[in-house]
N, C-alpha and C positions, 0 to 999 in steps of 0.2 A: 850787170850783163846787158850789153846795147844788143837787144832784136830788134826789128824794124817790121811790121806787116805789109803785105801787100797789096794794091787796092783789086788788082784780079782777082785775087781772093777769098772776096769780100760780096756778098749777095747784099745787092739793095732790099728794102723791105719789100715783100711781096704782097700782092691784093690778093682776096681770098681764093681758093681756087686757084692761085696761079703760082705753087712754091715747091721747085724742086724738091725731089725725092722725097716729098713729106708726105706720109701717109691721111694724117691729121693735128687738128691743131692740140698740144698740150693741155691738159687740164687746168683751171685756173685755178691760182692760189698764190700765197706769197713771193713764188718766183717770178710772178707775172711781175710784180712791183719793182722788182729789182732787175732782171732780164730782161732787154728792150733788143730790138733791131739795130746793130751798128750802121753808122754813114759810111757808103765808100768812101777809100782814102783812109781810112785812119780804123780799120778795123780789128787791127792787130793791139791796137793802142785801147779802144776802148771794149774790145773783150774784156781785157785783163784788167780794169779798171773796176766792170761790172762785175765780175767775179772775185775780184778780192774784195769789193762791196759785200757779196755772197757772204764770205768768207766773216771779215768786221762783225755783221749781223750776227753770224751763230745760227745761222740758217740750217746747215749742215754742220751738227757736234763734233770735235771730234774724233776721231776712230769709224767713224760715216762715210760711205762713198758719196763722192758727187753724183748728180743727176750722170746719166751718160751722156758720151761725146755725141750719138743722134740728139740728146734732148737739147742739149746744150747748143749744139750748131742751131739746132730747128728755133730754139729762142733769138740766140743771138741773129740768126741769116749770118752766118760765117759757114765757111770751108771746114772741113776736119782738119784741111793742112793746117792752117791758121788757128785755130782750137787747141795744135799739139802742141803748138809754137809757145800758144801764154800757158799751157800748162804744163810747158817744161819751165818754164822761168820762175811757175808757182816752188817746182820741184826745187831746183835749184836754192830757192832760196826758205827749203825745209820747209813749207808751208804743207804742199800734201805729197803722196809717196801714191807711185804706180805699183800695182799688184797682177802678176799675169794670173792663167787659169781660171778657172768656171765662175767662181767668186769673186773675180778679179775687178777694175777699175781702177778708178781715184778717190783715194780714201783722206781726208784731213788729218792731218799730223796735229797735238795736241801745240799751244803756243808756250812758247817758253816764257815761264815768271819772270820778270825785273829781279833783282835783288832787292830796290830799292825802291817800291811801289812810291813813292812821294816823287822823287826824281824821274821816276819815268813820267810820272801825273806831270809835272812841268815841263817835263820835255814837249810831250803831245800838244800839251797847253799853248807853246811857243807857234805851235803849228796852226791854232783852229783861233778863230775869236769867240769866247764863250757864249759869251753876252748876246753876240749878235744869233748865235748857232742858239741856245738857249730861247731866246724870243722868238726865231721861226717855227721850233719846234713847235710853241704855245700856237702859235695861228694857228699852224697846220695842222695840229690834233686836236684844236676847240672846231676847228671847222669841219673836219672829218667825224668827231661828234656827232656836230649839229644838222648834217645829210644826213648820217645815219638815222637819225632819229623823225625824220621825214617820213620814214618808212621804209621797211625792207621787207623782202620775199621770206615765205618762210624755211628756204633752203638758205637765205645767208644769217636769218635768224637764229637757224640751228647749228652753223658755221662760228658764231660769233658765242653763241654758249658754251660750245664745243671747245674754241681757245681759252675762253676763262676758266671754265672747268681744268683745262691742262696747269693754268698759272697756281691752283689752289692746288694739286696733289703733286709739283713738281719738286723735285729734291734740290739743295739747298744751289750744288752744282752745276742743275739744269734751269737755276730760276730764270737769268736776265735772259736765255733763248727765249723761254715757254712766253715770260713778261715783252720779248722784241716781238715775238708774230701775233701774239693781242693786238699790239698797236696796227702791225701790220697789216692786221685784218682790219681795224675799224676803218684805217687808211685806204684797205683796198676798195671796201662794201661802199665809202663812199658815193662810187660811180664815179670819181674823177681820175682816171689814169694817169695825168699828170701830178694832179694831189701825188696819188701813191709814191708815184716816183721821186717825187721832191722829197716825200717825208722819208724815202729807205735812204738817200743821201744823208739827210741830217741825222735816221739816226745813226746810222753808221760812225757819221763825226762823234757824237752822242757815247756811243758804246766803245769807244777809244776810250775816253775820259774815262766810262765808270768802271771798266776792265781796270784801273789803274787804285780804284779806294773798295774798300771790306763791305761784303756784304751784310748790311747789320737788320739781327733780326727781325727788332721791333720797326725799323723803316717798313721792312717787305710784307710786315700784318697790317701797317696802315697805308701799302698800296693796293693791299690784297683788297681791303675794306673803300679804297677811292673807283679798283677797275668796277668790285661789283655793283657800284653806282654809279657809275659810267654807262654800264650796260641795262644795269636796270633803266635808266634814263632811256637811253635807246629806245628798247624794248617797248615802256611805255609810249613812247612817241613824242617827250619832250624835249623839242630840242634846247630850248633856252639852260633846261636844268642840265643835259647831255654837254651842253660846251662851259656851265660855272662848276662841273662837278672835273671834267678834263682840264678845264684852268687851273684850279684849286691841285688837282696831280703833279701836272709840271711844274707848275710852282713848290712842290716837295724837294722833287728831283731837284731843282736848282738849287734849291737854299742846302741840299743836301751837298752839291758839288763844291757849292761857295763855301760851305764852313770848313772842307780840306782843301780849298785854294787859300783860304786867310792863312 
């Protein structure tokens, strides 16, 4: 389906204090990382981009509504016109489903299995370079580590316990969400807004690939065992030990992907 957006549209990024109809800024949290200010000119093109970014992540489960279309324009600096536009095209193409009345919204439609989980893994494969997506990943989360563990406030301190806490009593279904806004967050706690946003692209690419192979149990008890020395790391204030205990992670995940590519 060819839509096209419009750049009238389309609100350039506002300076503080100065952003139509918005009451205040959104709370900060994972969607900050993934939700940025579209360019005029092309903002129809990269809503939907950012949003099915959303979507990839697991940010929203689901049977979940989305954020609303206030929070969502107020992220993006888009129109509601332009907001109805990519989330008709999400509809269209089964992703989520509009529900009117009180309870109403945009809700995520669950994605539909492969038949053939190995062939779809090679399909996506055709699409991403692993290798390359795989080694940005390791910068980007040894480095996001390694600020972290500089030092953090005690409100992102109790943030970042808060997401591990979730990844150790998540059910089996809800693991790689609970495991994608861990990372998420060390990503965000950083302090580098552009870190964050680079690393919710790759994992996005990321989480194509491993939606595609089994979750196996004994992997996710020894990544259960890698985050909470990741964060003990942190917490402690080491970063050296913070970015070879995050090295040591991704390099699981890879060698995990690599043996269902061979």
């Amino acid at each position: 389906m060819a839509t096209s957006g419009r750049a009238d549209d389309t609100r350039p990024a506002a300076r503080a204090g100065d952003r139509e109809g918005v009451a205040g800024d959104p709370a900060p949290g994972p969607l900050d990382s993934v939700l940025r200010p579209v360019r005029a000119g092309n903002g129809f093109e990269e809503a939907l981009e950012q949003i099915l970014q959303l979507l990839r992540l697991g940010l929203v489960p689901p049977g979940e509504r989305l954020p609303s279309e206030r929070e969502l324009s107020q992220h993006l600096r888009i129109s509601r016109v332009t907001l109805r536009e990519v989330l008709k095209v999400l509809q269209d193409q089964d992703m989520v489903e509009s529900r009117r009345g009180r309870y109403g919204g945009t809700f995520v439609l669950p994605r539909t299995a492969a038949p053939d989980g190995s062939g779809e893994l090679r399909r996506r494969i055709a699409a991403v370079d692993v290798e390359d997506t795989l080694r940005f990943r390791e910068v980007l989360e040894a480095g996001a580590a390694g600020l972290c563990a500089e030092g953090l406030t005690a409100d992102a301190e109790e943030r970042l316990r808060g997401a591990l806490d979730a990844t150790q009593g998540a059910r089996l279904e809800d693991y790689r969400r609970r495991d994608t806004l861990l990372h998420l967050t060390l990503a965000e706690l950083s302090g580098s807004r552009t870190l964050a946003a680079q690393y919710a692209g790759v994992r996005a690419a990321l989480n194509e690939l491993l939606d595609c192979i089994p979750l196996l149990v004994r992997n996710l008890e020894h990544s259960q065992q890698q985050h909470a020395a990741v964060v003990e790391a942190v917490l402690d204030r080491d970063p050296d030990a913070a970015r070879e205990m995050m090295r040591e992670h991704c390099g699981g995940t890879a060698a995990l992907l690599r043996g269902f590519l061979a």
